[in-house]
TITI-301046 format. One record per residue (C-alpha): residue in three letters; x, y, z. Coordinates in steps of 0.05 Angstrom, whole numbers, plus 5000, padded with zeros to 4 digits. Layout:
ALAXYZ ...
END
This chain:
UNK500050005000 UNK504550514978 UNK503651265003 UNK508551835016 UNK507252095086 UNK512452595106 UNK512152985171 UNK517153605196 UNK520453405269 UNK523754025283 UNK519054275342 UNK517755025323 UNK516255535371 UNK510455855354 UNK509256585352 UNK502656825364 UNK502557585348 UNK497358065348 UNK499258355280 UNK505458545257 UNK507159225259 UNK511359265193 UNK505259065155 UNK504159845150 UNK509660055130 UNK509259525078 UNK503359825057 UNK505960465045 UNK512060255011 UNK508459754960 UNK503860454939 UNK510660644911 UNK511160544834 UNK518860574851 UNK518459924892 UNK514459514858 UNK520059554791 UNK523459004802 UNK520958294824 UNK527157814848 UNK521957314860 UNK520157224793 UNK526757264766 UNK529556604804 UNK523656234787 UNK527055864734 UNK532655704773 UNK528155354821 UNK524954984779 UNK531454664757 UNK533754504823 UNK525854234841 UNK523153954783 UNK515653964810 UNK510953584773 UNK504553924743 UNK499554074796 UNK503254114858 UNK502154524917 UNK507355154925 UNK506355664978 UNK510756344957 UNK511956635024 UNK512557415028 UNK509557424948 UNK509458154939 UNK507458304866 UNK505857484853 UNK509657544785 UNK513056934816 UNK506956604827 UNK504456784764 UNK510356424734 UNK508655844776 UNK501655824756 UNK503055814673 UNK508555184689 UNK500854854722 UNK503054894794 UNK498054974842 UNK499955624878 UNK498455894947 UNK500356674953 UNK502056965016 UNK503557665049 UNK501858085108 UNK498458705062 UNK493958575003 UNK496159144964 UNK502258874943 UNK499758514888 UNK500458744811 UNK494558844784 UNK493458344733 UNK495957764779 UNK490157954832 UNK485757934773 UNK487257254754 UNK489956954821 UNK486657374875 UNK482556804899 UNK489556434914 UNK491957034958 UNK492356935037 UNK493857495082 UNK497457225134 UNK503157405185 UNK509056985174 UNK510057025255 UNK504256615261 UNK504055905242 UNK500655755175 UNK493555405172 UNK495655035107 UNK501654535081 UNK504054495021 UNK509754024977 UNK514554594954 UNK515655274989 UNK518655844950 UNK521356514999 UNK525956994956 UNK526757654983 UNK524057555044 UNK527557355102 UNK532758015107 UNK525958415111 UNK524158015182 UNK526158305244 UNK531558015282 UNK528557775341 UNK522757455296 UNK527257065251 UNK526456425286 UNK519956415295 UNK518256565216 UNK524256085189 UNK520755525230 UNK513955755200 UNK516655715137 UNK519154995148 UNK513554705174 UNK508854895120 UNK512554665066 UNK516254085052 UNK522854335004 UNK523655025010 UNK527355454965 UNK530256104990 UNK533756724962 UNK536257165014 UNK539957785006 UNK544658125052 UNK546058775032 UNK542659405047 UNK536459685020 UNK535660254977 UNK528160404974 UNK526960555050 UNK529061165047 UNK523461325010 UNK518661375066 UNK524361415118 UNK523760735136 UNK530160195135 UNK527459525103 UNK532358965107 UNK533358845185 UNK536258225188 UNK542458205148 UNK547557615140 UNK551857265106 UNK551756595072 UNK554756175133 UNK550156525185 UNK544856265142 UNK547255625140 UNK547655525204 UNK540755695216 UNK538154995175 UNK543654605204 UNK540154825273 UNK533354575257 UNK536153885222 UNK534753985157 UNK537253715100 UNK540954235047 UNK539253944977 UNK542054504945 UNK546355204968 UNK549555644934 UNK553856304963 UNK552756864912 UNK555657434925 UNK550857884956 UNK545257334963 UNK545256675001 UNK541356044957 UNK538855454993 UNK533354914982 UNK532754525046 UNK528154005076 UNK526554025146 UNK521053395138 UNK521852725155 UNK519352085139 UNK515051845188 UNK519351135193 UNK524951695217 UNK520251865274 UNK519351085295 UNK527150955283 UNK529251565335 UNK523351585373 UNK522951435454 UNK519651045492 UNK514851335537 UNK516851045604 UNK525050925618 UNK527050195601 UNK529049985667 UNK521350185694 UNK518149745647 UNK522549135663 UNK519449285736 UNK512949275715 UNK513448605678 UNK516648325740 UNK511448445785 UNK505748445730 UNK507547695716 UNK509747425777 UNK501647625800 UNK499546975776 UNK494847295709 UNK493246775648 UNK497546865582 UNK494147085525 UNK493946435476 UNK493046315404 UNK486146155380 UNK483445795323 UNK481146335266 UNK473546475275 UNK468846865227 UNK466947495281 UNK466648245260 UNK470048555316 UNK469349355319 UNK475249705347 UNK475050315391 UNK479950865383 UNK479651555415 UNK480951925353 UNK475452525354 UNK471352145289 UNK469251655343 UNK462952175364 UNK460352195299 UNK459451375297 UNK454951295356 UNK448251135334 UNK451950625286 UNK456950255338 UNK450050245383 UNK446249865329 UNK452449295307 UNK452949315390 UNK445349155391 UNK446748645340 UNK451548265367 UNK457648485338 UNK463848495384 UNK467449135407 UNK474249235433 UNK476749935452 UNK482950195473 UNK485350545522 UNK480251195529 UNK475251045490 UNK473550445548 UNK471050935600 UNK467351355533 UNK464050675517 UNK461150625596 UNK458951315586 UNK454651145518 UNK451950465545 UNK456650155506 UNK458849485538 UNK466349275513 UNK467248635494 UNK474648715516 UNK479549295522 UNK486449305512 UNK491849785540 UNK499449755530 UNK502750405551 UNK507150375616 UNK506050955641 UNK501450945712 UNK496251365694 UNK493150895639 UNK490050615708 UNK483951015696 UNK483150645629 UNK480949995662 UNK476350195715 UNK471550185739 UNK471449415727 UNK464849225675 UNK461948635680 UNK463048245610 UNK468848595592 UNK475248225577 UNK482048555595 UNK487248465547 UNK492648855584 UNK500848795564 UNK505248495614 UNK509449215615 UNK503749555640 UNK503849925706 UNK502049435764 UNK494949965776 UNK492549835706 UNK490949115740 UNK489249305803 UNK481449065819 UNK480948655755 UNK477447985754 UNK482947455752 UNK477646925709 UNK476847545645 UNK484647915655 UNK490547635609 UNK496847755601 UNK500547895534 UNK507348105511 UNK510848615470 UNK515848085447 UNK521448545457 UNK528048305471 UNK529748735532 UNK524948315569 UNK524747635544 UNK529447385602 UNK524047575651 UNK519447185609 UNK523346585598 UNK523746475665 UNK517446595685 UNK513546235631 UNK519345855587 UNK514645895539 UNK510246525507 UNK506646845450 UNK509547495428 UNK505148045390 UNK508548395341 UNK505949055313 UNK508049735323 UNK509250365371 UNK501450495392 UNK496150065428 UNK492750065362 UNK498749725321 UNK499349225376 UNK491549075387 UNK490248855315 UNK496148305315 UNK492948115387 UNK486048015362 UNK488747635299 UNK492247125353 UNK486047005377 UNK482146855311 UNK479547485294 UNK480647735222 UNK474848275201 UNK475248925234 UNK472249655223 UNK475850075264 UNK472550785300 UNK475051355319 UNK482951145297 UNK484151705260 UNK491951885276 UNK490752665269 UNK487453155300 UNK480953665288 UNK484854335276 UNK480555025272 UNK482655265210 UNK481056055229 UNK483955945298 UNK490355425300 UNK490055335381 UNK483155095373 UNK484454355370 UNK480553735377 UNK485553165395 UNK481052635421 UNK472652505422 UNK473552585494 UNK477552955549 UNK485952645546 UNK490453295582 UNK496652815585 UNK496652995497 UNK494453695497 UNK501554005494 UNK504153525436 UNK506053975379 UNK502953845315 UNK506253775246 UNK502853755181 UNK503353035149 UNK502253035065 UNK498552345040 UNK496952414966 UNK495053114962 UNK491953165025 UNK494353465095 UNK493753155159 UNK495053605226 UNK498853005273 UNK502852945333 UNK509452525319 UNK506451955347 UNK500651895302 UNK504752065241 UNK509351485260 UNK503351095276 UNK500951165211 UNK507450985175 UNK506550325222 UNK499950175200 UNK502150085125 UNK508249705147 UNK502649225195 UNK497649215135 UNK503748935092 UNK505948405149 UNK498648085157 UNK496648075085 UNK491747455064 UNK491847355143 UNK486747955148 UNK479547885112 UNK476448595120 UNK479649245146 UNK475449825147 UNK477650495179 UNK470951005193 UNK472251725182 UNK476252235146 UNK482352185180 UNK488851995162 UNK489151195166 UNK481751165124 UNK485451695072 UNK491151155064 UNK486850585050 UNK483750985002 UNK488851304964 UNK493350694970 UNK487350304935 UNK487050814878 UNK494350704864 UNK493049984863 UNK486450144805 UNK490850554759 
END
């Protein structure tokens, strides 16, 4: 299921201004005829599409447009082109005519409501003030996957004209430099003119980057603890089971989950089995929603709250490097143990049990619950409310819906665009390497899965959907 899911790690800090107040003198110097003369934009234009090569009917944001004769130029070579500035009156003419509807006015101090696959900022930068170039550079990065900048660092001429200085931030090449090596990114191309500094950099990852440096939530030596104690408690071992011919509905916490109610009450009502995870337990009590079983996996103690109170019926499907309170209270005749299968802990396990049944899978209780349920004979799911991305106000960025219920232990994770065949997902770095995972899973069971639906318009149904158009062409 192929798919190119990219996602930026450097962690930006945000800046959240009120307005900016060079926008007016912007606006006074763009009413010059004197200013608006020459467009540098436009005239590197072909030199970034040599280094670029962009395929008809991408997605380019021009940061800091000005007149848009660069975006015009982008537009006739059938690029898809997003225009942006902090004053609408810098725009020729004829390019508001016949791109105005692709202008956004927009603060480059604040982070951008929109993502794009090339970036394109000539001219720009020097005109930032100094203690506001971080914040704009990262910006800058995280919208856009390659960007291409041109950055002068000389003195302006044309202030002077309203008795204003206009480049405030003026370096040379190396400074420059230095800035991307800072935020990791990856130089594809640089070039040290002589008055201007060229780069096109990446600061995106894939999201396999994210799994491969990523940290474990809870310190090594804490989870051997827990699977001490958790095993040595006398609980049952999850076995294999014979494959049976159940739908089983899985429960995420993924804020899609609230608009499937009325139809996880009615397969509920019907007998179909449901299995949530983590959260989206205690949201099941609170809709009348009996769980079949829950699972849980993190290590960390306060995942204790996603197994009580105790419901009668319920099976708990809880990993052996849980902490010892996610167990606490829970009937020893429906609790079972199951294991990561990582290697750090297999002596524990060997001399516990000499024998057990690892479950592979990936980095999030969902990745691990679906190679769970296929161990014990389940192989049709539709999954609710496992979205991997969040709900993001597009008029206000800090208004964010992370889960379909209250979870403050995720409300500080930064979010990071993540581009899926056109489309642009707003994800923490966990979900964006949880969705790299899920490919990878969906790959490793194969034939050995019957039916895998994924409810919603998040970012794991968009896969399955664009990865089966890839597979129709």
């Amino acid at each position: 299921m192929p798919t190119e899911a990219w996602i930026r790690t450097y962690p930006p800090k945000v800046g959240i201004g009120k307005g900016n107040p060079e926008a007016e003198k912007y606006g006074r110097m763009w009413a010059l005829p004197e200013y608006r003369a020459v467009s540098p934009g436009e005239e590197l234009v072909p030199v970034f599409m040599g280094i670029a090569k962009p395929k008809v009917g991408a997605d380019i944001i021009d940061f800091g447009c000005g007149t848009g004769r660069a975006s015009m130029a982008f537009a006739k070579h059938g690029l898809n082109v997003t225009m942006v500035d902090f004053v609408s009156n810098c725009l020729d003419d004829n390019v508001k005519e016949k791109l105005g509807s692709k202008f956004m006015k927009w603060d480059l101090e604040n982070r951008l409501p929109i993502a794009a696959e090339y970036g394109y900022c000539t001219d720009t930068m020097e005109h930032i003030p100094p203690d506001s170039v971080d914040t704009v550079l990262n910006n800058i990065l995280l919208a856009a996957k390659h960007v291409f900048f041109a950055i002068p660092g000389f003195p302006d001429k044309l202030g002077g004209l309203i008795g204003e200085q206009l480049h405030l931030t003026q370096h040379d090449f190396s400074w420059w430099k230095q800035k991307f090596v800072e935020r990791d990114c990856r130089i594809e191309f640089e070039q040290d003119l002589e008055n201007t500094s060229l780069f096109y950099v990446s600061a995106w990852q894939d999201g396999q980057s994210i799994i491969d440096h990523g940290e474990l939530n809870e310190a090594q030596e804490k989870i051997r603890k827990n699977v001490e104690t958790n095993c040595a408690n006398g609980w049952e071992q999850v076995t294999p089971h014979q494959t049976n011919d159940y739908d089983v509905m899985i429960l995420g916490g993924g804020p899609s989950l609230n608009d499937y109610i009325d139809e996880i009450k009615k397969n509920r009502a019907e007998g179909m089995k449901v299995v949530t995870l983590n959260g989206a337990y205690n949201w099941a009590a609170q809709h009348g929603i009996v769980p079949s079983a829950t699972v849980c996996v993190d290590a960390r103690e306060f995942n204790a709250r996603f197994t009580h109170p105790v419901v009668d019926d319920c099976k708990y499907l809880i990993a052996s490097q849980c902490h010892p309170s996610v167990l606490e209270g829970l009937p020893h005749d429906k609790t079972f143990l199951w294991h990561t299968g990582s290697e750090k802990i297999e002596d524990i396990l060997k001399e516990r049990y000499g024998g057990w049944w690892p479950i592979p899978g990936g980095s999030t209780v969902l990745l691990r619950a679906i190679p769970l349920l296929r161990t014990l004979g389940y192989h049709k799911f539709i999954l609710y409310g496992c979205d991997s991305c969040v709900v993001r106000n597009q008029d206000d960025m800090d208004l964010i819906k992370s889960h379909a219920y209250e979870q403050p232990e995720n409300d500080k994770d930064p979010l990071l665009p993540v581009v899926v065949g056109g489309k642009t997902f707003w994800c923490t770095t966990w979900q964006s390497a949880q969705a790299t995972e899920f490919i990878s899973l969906c790959d490793f069971l194969g034939e050995q899965i019957e039916n895998l639906e994924v409810r919603g318009d998040g970012l794991l149904a968009w896969i399955i959907e664009y990865g089966a158009s890839l597979e129709n062409l």
